[in-house]
GUDODO-30851 format. One line per 5 residues: number of its first residue (from 1); their letters; for each residue y, x, z of C-alpha. Coordinates in Angstrom, 3 decimals, padded with zeros to 6 digits. Last residue first. Example, Ala and Ser with C-alpha at 12.3 -4.5 7.8 and 13.67 -1.06 7.14 Angstrom:
<pts>
2 = sa = -001.060,013.670,007.140 ~ -004.500,012.300,007.800
</pts>
This chain:
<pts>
386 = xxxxx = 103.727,086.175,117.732 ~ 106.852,085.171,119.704 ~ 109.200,087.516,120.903 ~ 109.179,088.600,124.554 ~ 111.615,086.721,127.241
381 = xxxxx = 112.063,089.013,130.377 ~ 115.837,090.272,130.390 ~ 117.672,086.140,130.234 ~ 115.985,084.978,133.094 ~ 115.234,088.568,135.165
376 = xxxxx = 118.845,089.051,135.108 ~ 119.576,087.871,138.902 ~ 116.786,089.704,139.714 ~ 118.741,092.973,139.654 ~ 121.541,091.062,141.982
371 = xxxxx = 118.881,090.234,144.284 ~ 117.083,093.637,144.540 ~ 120.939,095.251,145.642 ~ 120.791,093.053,148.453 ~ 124.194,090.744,148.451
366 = xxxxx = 126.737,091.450,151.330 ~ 129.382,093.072,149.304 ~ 128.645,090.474,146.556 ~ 129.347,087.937,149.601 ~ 132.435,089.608,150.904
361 = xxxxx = 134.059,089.402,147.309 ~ 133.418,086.006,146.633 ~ 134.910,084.876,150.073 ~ 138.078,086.959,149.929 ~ 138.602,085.784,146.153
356 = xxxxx = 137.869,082.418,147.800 ~ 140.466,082.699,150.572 ~ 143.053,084.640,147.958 ~ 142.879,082.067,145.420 ~ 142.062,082.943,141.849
351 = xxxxx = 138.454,082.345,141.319 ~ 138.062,083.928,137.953 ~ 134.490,085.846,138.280 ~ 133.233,082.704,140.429 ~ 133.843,080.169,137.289
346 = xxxxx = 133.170,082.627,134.955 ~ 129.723,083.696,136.494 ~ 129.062,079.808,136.630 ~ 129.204,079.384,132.811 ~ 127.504,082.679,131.848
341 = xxxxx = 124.302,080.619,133.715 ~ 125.085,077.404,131.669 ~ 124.732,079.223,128.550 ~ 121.678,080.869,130.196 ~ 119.731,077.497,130.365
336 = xxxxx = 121.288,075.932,127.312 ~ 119.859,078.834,125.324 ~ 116.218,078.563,126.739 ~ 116.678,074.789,126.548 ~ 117.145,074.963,123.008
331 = xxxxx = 115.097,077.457,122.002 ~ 111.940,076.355,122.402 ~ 112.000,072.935,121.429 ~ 114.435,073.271,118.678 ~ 112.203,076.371,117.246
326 = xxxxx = 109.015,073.533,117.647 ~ 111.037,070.600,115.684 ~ 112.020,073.131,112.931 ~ 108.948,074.399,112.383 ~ 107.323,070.313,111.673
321 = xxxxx = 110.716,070.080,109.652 ~ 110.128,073.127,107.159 ~ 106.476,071.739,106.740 ~ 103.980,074.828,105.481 ~ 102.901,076.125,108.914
316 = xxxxx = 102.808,079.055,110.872 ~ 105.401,081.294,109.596 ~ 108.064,079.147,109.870 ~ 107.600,079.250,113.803 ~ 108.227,083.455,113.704
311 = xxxxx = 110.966,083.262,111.226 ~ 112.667,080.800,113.608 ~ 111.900,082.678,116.748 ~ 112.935,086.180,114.885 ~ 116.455,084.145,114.008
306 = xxxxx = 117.120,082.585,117.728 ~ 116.257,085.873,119.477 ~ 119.021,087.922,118.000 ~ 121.214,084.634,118.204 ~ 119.982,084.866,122.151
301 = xxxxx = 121.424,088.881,122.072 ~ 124.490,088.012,120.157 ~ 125.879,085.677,123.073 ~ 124.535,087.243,125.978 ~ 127.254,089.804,127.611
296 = xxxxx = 126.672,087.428,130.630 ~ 129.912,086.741,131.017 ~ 130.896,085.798,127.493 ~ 131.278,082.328,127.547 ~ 128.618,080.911,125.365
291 = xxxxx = 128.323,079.178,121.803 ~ 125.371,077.184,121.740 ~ 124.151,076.054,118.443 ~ 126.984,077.407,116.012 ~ 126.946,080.446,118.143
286 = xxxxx = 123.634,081.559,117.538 ~ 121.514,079.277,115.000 ~ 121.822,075.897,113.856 ~ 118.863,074.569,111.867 ~ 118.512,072.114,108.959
281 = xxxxx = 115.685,070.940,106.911 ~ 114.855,067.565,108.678 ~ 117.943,067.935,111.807 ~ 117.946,070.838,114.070 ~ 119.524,071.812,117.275
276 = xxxxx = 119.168,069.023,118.801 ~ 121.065,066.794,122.030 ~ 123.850,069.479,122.122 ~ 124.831,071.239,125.211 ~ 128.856,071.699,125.165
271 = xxxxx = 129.775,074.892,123.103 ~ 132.044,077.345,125.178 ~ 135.665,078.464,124.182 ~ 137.136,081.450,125.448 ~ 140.555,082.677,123.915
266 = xxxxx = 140.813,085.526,122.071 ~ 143.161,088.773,121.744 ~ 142.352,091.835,119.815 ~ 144.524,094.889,120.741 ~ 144.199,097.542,117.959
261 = xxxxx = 148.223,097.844,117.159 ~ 148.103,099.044,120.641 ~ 146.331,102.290,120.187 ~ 144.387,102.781,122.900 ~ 143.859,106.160,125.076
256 = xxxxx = 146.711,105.183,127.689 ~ 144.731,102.387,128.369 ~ 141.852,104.653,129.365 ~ 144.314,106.509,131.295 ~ 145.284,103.303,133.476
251 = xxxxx = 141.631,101.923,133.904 ~ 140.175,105.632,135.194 ~ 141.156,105.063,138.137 ~ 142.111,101.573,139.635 ~ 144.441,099.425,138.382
246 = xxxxx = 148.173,099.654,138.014 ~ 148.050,098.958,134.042 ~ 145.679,096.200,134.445 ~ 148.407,092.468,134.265 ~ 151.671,094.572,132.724
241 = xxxxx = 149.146,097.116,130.577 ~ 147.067,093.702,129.101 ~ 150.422,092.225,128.236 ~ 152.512,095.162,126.467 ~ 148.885,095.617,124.268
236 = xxxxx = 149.121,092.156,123.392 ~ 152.521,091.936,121.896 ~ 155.825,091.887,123.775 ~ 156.464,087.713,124.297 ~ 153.459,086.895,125.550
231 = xxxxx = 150.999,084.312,124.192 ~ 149.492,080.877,125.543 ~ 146.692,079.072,123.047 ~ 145.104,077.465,125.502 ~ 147.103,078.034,129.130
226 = xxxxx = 145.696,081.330,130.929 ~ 143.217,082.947,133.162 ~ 142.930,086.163,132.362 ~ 140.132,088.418,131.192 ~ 140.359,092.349,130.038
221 = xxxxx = 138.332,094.311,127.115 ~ 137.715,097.887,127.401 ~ 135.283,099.712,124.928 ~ 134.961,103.388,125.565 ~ 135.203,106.346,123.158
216 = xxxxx = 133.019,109.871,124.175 ~ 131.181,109.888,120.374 ~ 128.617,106.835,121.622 ~ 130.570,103.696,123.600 ~ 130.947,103.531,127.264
211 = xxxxx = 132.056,100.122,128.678 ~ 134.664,099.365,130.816 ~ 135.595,095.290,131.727 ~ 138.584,094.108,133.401 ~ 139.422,090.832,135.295
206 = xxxxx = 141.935,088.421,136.204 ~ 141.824,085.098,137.971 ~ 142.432,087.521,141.320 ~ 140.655,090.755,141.125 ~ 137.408,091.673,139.643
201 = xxxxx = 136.932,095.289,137.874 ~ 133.912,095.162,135.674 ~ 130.987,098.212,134.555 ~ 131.497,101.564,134.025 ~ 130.938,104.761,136.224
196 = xxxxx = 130.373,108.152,134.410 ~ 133.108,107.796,131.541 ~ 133.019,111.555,129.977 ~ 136.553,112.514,128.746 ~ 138.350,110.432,126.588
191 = xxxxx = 137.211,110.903,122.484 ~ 140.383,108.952,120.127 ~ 141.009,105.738,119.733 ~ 139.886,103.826,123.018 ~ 137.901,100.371,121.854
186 = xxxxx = 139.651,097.021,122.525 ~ 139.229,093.452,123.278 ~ 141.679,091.115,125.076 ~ 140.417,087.982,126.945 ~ 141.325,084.345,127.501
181 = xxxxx = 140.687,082.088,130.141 ~ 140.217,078.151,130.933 ~ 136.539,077.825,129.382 ~ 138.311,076.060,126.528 ~ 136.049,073.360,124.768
176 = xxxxx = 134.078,073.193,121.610 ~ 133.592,069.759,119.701 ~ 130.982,067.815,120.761 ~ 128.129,066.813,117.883 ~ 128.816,062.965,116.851
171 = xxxxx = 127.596,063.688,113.547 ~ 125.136,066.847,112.913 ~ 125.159,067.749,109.545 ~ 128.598,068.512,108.035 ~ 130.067,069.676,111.347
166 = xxxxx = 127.101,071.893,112.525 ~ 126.839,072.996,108.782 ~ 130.677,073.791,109.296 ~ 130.453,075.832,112.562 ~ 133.214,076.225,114.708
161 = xxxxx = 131.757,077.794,116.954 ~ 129.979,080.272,114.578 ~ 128.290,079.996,110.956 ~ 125.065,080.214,111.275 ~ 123.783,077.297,109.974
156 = xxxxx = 120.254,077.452,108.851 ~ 119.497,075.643,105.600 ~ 115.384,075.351,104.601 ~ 114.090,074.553,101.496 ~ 116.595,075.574,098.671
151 = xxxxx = 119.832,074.837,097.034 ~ 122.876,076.002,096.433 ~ 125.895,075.158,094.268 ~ 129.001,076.128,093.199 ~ 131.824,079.299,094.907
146 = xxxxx = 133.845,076.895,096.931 ~ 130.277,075.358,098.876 ~ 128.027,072.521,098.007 ~ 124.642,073.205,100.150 ~ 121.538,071.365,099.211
141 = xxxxx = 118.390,070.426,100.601 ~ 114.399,070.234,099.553 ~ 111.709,068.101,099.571 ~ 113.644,065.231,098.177 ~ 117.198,066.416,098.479
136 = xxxxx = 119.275,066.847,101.910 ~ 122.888,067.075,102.306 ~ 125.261,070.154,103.151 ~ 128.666,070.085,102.331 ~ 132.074,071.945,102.209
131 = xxxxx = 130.974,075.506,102.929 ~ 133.268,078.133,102.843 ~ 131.554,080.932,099.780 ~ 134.312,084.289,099.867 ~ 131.135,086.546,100.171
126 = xxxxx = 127.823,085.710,098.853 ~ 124.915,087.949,100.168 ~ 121.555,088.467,099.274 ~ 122.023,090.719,096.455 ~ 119.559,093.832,097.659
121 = xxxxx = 117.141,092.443,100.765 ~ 119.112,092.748,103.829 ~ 118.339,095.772,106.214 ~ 121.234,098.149,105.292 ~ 123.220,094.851,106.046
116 = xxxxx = 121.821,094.952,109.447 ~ 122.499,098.742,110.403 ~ 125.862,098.341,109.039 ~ 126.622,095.012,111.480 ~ 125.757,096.909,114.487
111 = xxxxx = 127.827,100.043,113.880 ~ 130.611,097.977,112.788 ~ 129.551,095.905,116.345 ~ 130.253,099.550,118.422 ~ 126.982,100.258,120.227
106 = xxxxx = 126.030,099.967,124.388 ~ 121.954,099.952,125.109 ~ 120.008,098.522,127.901 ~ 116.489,100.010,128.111 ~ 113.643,097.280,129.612
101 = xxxxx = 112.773,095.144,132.246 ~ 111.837,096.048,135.649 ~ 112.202,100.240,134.740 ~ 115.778,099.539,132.586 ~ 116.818,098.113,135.383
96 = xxxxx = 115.917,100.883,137.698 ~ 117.769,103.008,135.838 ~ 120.523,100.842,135.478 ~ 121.045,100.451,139.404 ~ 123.563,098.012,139.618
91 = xxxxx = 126.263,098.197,142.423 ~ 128.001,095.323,144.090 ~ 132.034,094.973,145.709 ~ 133.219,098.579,144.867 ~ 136.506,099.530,146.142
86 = xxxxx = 138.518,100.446,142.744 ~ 141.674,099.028,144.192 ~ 141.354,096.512,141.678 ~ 137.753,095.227,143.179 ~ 134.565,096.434,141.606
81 = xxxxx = 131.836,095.391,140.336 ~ 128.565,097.306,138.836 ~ 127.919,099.749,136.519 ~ 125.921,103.437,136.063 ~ 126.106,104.283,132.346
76 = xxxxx = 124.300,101.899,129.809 ~ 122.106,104.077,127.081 ~ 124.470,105.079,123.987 ~ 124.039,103.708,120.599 ~ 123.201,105.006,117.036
71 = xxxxx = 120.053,106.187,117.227 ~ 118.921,103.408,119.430 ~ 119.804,100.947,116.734 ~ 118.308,102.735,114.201 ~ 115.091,102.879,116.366
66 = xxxxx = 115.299,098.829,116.601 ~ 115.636,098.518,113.372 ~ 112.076,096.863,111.815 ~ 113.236,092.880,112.474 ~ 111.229,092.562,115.024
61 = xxxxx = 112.219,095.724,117.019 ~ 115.918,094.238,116.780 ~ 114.347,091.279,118.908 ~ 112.724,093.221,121.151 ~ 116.423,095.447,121.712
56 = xxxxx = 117.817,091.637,121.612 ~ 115.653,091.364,124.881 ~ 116.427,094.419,126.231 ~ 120.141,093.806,126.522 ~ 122.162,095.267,123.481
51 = xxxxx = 125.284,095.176,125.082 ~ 128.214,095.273,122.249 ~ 131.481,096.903,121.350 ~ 134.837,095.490,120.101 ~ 137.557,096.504,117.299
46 = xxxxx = 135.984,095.635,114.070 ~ 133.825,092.568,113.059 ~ 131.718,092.734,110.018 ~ 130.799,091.118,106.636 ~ 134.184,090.957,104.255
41 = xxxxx = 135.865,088.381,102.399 ~ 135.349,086.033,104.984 ~ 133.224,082.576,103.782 ~ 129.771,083.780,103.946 ~ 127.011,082.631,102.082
36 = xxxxx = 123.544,084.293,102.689 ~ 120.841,084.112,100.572 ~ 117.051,084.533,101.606 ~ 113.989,084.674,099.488 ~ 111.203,084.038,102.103
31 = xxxxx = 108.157,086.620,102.121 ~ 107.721,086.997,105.743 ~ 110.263,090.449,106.096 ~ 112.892,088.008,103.740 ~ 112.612,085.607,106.558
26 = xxxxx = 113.296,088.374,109.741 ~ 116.061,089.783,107.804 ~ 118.052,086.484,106.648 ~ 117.841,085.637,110.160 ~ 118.937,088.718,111.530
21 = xxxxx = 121.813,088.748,109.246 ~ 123.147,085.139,110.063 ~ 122.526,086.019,113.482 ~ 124.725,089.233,113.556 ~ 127.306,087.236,111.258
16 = xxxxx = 126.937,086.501,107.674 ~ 127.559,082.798,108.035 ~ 125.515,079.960,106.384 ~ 121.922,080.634,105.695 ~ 120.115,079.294,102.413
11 = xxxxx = 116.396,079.719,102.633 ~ 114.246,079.877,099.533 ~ 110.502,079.440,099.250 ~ 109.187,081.889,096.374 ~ 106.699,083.601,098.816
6 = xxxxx = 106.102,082.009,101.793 ~ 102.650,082.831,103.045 ~ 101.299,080.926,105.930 ~ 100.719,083.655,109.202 ~ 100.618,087.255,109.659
1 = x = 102.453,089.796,108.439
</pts>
């Protein structure tokens, strides 16, 4: 490595989530000692799959398991969008994707979140620790959580939407809001025959999403447009076969391949911009900085790039806060930039009336097949920081 050396300085990160790992990762690889407090009994998330776009694939490289990652994943399948009859609206031509700006890879997040612990230094994670404070010493700061105590020189809270350090630290921060949808997640449990076309299914305020995992199983996940908090009567699985179970080929069967006791339902809530992402010896990372609608698949690739930025601007100086203040002004408009991208995709993937569905759909018909490829140049092109 390159840079100050850090030995013996001591972060504290809050949340033992993809970012939370990376973070802890990409410090402990530049001589921090890193602990990680996490307030689930268990590290991981079960049921859903995840696009590694090539920019958390740089990111992954970083942190030294990138070719683990590959390993374990499957390259994107042809995609593009479709309407429910199966008529497809626009195309993407993964290979030549993957040419303009790098290898797109599909892995189950258990997979994910393995590879990362496997990565952690030995003992650097507290389970069952919810945060309840976090105030600054004299050259230093300190975290009061369920299980005692912490303290250290740097704090990065990477604890989600709902983030505590965000909560703790930052007064006046805006709360989440509802993007107006929900969505059900799911991965098919048993091998389906080879999925050849993936990709999303728009129709009217409703969606549906097919994505090839390794070992012939697919991840599905559906969006509706519904009332906060709004459930159905028969259970999640009844609902997503009632609003997708008469779409297109191979939708129906791939249902069919689910067990319904594995239906994950959440609704979509998007962090308003905030005015800092930092504050003296405390950062928010990932989700707890700028949680994102999901439409750009995005999320867990910028907290990727959050924690080998904030290793990377550590690394050049000996003032936590002087770091902090450059990570802030790099990554926060980055983030803010392609949270409000995802934004606008929701808002023209869920039009609901039949003029504008019309509309929408004519005009991805009509779009050059260059223009929707450039359309991911912002978020596809950034390179990690030396």
């Amino acid at each position: 490595m390159t840079g100050t050396t850090h030995d013996g300085r001591r972060a504290i990160i809050v949340g033992a989530g993809i970012g939370g790992l990376a973070t802890a990762i990409a410090l402990a690889r530049r001589g921090w000692q890193v602990q990680i407090l996490e307030r689930a009994a268990e590290i991981g998330e079960a049921g859903s799959g995840l696009t590694v776009w090539a920019n958390g694939l740089r990111a992954l490289d970083v942190l030294g398991v990138g070719a683990q990652v590959r390993a374990r994943a499957m390259a994107d399948t042809d995609a593009g969008i479709r309407d429910p009859t199966g008529r497809w609206l626009a195309r993407t031509d993964t290979d030549e994707l993957a040419r303009r700006f790098g290898e797109v890879v599909m892995i189950p997040r258990t997979d994910l979140f393995e590879i990362l612990r496997e990565a952690l230094p030995p003992d650097s994670v507290r389970l069952g620790c919810a945060v309840t404070e976090v105030g600054h010493l004299e050259g230093g700061v300190e975290v009061v959580h369920t299980g005692g105590v912490a303290t250290g020189d740097l704090v990065v809270g990477a604890d989600g939407i709902h983030s505590a350090v965000r909560q703790a630290v930052f007064s006046g921060a805006p709360e989440p809001r509802y993007a107006g949808y929900t969505a059900w997640r799911m991965i098919t449990a048993h091998p389906v025959p080879a999925l050849h076309d993936g990709g999303q299914t728009w129709g009217r305020g409703e969606r549906f999403g097919v994505i090839a995992l390794p070992d012939d199983r697919v991840y599905l996940f559906g969006v509706a447009d519904s009332a906060q908090g709004l459930r159905g009567p028969e259970g999640e699985y009844a609902e997503v076969r009632r609003r997708f179970g008469t779409w297109h080929d191979p939708i129906p069967a791939l249902l069919d391949a689910v067990d319904p006791a594995t239906v994950l339902r959440h609704d979509i809530y998007e962090l308003p911009p905030l005015s800092s992402y930092v504050l003296g010896r405390v950062a928010l990372l990932g989700d707890a900085a700028h949680a994102m609608t999901p439409n750009m698949g995005q999320g867990a690739n910028q907290g990727l790039e959050d924690a080998v930025t904030l290793a990377a601007v550590l690394d050049r100086t000996d003032s936590v806060p002087a770091a902090l203040a450059e990570y802030d002004r790099v990554r926060r408009p980055r983030t803010q930039d392609i949270a409000r991208r995802s934004h606008r995709i929701g808002v023209l993937a869920q039009l609901s009336s039949a003029p504008a569905v019309l509309l929408r759909d004519t005009v991805l018909r009509l779009t050059p097949g260059r223009a929707m490829l450039g359309s991911f140049a912002p978020a596809l092109t950034w390179q990690p920081p030396v």
